[in-house]
Steps between C-alpha positions, in 0.01 A plus 500: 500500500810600584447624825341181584796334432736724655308443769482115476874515465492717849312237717710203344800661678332616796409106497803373469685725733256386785561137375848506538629717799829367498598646804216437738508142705252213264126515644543135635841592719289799630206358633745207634653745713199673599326165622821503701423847656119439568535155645811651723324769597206256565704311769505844734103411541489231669745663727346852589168277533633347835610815603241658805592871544155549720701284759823774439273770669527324861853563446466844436489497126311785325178425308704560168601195492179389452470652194862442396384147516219502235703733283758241463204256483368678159856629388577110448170433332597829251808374422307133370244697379744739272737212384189295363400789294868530380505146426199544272642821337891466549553782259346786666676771672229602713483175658830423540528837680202343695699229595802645617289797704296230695813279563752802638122610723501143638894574554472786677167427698662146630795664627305737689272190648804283521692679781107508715531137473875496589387698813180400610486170344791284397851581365521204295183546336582862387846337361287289315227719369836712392669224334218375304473833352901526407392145329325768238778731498668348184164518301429799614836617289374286220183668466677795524714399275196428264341824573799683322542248185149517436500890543799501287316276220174741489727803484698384199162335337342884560815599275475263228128620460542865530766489252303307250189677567688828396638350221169395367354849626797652196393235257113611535589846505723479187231335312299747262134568523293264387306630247113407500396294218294644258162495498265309251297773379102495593289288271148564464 
């Protein structure tokens, strides 16, 4: 009985640590900002959509851009994709890691496409594809941001209930034998 409630007594603080997390952003400012980030991210599709690079190749552009194209294409659709499962689990590491891997691979991947289009297309509309994605920049340092508090929340929850699981591991421990109860002796 007493383990049971030693172990009661465990989850009620393992439940109100998660409850609380004092130092990670409120559920409902996170998935605000992350709306902000998918929907910004979101205005980039319209954008590559117009884009032709099959029509770059008269110019002399290498078939890679080809493929550039359509990895920007899903990049943007990852990035919706991993902020909607966020949004439904805002508390998760994994998917805030998610998150932040598909946005800085749509980074990286539109920079790369970006200066094809500058050359072969249109300066203006790599400057644009460019400055839509700077738009993100600032929530991309929020969920950043996020990424740490909420690590830093888990970590000192993982403390809370090691320490009181060894305490309760010294309380079992220092508890004597139980002793079987004796036996009614066999009628016949």
């Amino acid at each position: 009985m007493r383990v049971l409630t030693l172990l009661w007594s465990l989850g009620l603080a393992a439940a109100s640590l998660s409850a609380q997390n004092p130092g990670v952003t409120p559920e409902w400012e996170t998935r605000k900002f992350l709306e902000k980030l998918s929907s910004t991210a979101q205005k980039l599709d319209p954008l590559v959509a117009e884009i032709d690079p099959a029509a770059w190749i008269e110019k002399g552009a290498p078939d890679t851009y080809k493929a550039q194209w359509q990895t920007v294409r899903n990049a943007i659709a990852n990035v919706k994709i991993a902020t909607n499962k966020l949004v439904q689990e805002p508390t998760s590491i994994a998917l805030s890691l998610e998150a932040l891997f598909r946005l800085d691979g749509l980074n990286t991947y539109l920079g790369s496409f970006a200066s094809g289009v500058r050359r072969y297309q249109n300066p203006a509309i790599a400057d644009l594809l460019l400055g839509v994605a700077d738009e993100n920049s600032s929530n991309r340092e929020h969920l950043k941001q996020y990424i740490l508090e909420l690590a830093a929340a888990r970590e000192s929850e993982f403390k809370v209930m090691e320490s009181e699981a060894q305490r309760c591991l010294s309380v079992i421990v220092k508890q004597p034998p139980a002793t079987p109860a004796p036996r009614p002796k066999d009628r016949k």
